[in-house]
C-alpha positions as CSV (number, residue, x, y, z in Angstrom):
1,X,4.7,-7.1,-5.5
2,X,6.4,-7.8,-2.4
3,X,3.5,-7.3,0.0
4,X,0.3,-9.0,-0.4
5,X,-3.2,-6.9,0.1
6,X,-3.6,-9.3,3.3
7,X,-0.3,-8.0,4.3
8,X,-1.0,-4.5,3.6
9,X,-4.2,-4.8,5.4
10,X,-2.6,-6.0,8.6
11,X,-0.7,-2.6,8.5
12,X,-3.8,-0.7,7.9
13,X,-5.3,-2.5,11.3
14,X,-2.8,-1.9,13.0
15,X,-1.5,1.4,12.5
16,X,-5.4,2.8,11.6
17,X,-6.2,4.9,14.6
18,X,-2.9,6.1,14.6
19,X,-3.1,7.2,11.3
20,X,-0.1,9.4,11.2
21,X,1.8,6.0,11.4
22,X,3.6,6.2,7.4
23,X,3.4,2.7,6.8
24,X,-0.4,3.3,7.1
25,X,-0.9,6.2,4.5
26,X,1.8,3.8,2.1
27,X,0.0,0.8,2.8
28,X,-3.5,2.7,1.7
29,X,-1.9,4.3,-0.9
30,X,-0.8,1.2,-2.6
31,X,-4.2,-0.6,-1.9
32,X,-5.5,2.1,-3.9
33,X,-3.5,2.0,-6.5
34,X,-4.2,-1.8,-7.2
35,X,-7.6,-1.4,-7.5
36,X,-7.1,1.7,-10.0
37,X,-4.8,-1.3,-12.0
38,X,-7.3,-3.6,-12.1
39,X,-10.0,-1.5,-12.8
40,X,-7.7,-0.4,-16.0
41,X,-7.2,-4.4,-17.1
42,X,-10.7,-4.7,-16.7
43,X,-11.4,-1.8,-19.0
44,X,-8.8,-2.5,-21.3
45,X,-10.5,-6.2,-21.9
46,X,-13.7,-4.7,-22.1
47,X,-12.9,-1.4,-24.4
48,X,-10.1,-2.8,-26.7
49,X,-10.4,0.6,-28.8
50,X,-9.2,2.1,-25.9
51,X,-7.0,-0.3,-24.6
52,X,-4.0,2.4,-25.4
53,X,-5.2,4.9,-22.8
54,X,-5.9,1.7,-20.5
55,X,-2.4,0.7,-20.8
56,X,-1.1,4.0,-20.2
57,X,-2.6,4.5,-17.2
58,X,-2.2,0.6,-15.4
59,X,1.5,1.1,-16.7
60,X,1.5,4.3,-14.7
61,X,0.6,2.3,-11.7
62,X,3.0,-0.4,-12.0
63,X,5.3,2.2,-11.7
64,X,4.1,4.5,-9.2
65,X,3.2,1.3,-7.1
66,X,7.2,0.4,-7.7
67,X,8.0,3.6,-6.0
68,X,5.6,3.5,-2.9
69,X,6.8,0.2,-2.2
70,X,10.2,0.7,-2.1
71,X,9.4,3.9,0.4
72,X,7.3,1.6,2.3
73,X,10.6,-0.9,2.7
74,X,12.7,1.8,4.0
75,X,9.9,3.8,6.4
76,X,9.0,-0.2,8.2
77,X,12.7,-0.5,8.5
78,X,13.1,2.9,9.7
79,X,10.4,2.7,12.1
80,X,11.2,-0.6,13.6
81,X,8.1,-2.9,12.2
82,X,8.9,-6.3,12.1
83,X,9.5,-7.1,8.6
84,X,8.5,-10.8,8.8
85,X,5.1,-10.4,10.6
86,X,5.0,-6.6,9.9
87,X,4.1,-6.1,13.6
88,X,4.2,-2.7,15.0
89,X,7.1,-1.6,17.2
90,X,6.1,-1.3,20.3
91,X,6.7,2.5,20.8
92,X,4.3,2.6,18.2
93,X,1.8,0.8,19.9
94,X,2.1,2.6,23.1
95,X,1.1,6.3,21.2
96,X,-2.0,4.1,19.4
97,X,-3.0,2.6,22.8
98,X,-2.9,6.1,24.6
99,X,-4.8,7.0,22.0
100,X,-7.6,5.0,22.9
């Protein structure tokens, strides 16, 4: 993974009453997705006579997670977020701030 949840979650703070803000809706996604995984290796130890249908499914997230995450790469970059401290751009900030 290249972001951490922390990481994630400092998008999600930022960007969450301006939730049109994509790396928001990516950043949840992805959150989301995680959990479903986990939930999936959980079962899988738990249920080992279904462990096939548990695989299929956290496999499907690995991949799906793969995916969002390169999207969510390309939209910080596109929108100008600091990539280091994944801090919002300040025209950003301005539209959540009027928004307040």
């Amino acid at each position: 993974m290249r972001y951490s949840s922390t990481q994630l979650q400092l998008i999600l703070d930022q960007a969450g009453i301006y939730m049109c803000a994509c790396p928001a809706q990516l950043a949840a996604q992805m959150m989301e997705l995680r959990t479903l995984h986990a939930y999936q290796l959980n079962c899988m130890s738990e249920m080992p006579d279904m462990a096939e249908s548990h695989r299929i499914i956290a496999d499907a997230c690995e991949r799906a997670h793969l995916l969002l995450e390169e999207a969510f790469d390309r939209v910080l970059e596109i929108e100008g977020w600091d990539k280091r401290t994944l801090t919002m751009p300040e025209g950003l900030r301005r539209k959540r701030d009027d928004l307040l």
